[in-house]
C-alpha positions as CSV (number, residue, x, y, z in Angstrom):
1,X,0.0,15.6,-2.4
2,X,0.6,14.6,-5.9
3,X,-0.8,17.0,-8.7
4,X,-2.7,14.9,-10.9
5,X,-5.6,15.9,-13.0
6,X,-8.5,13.7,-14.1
7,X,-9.4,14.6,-17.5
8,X,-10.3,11.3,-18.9
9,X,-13.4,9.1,-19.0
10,X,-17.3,9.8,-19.9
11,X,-18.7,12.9,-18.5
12,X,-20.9,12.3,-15.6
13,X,-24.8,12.2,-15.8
14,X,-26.7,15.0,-15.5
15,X,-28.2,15.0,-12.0
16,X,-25.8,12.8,-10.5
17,X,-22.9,13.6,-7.9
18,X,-19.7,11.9,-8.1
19,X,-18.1,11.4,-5.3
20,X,-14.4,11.9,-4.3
21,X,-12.2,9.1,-2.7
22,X,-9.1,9.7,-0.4
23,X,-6.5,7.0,-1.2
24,X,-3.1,6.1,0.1
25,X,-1.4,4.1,-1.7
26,X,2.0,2.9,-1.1
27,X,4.8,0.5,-2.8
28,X,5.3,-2.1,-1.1
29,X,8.8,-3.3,0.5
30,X,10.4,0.2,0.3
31,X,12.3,1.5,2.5
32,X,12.1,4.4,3.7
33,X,8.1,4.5,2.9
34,X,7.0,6.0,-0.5
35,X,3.3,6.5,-0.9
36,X,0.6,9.0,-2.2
37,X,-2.6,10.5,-1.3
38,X,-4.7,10.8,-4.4
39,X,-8.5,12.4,-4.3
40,X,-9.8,10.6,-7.1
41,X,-13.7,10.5,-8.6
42,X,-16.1,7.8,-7.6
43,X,-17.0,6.8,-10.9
44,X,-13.5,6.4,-12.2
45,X,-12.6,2.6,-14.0
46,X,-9.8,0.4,-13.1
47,X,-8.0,1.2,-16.1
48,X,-8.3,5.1,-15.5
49,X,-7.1,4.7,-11.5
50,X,-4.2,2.8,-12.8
51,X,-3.3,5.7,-15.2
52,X,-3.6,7.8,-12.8
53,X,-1.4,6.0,-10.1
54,X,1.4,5.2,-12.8
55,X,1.9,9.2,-13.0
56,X,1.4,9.9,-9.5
57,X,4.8,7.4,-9.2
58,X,6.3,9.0,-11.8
């Protein structure tokens, strides 16, 4: 598993669980298979998931 670190974003709300998120996420069309499994936060945007795949990818 990748080591990426979420450090981004607004702190959550007090009183409020995030939750995590398994995802696999692979390019499509190669061959042999490259993918990822990133545990991400719940409350994460689309901007900061994309951040975070691009360096997950390298």
């Amino acid at each position: 598993m990748a080591g990426i670190n979420y450090r981004g974003g607004p702190a959550p709300k007090p009183g409020r669980q995030t939750r995590l998120l398994q995802l696999k996420v692979m390019l499509k069309g190669s061959k042999p298979p490259v993918w990822r499994r990133l545990i991400v936060r719940s409350d994460m945007n689309l901007a900061q998931l994309h951040h975070i795949i691009q360096r997950a990818f390298g």
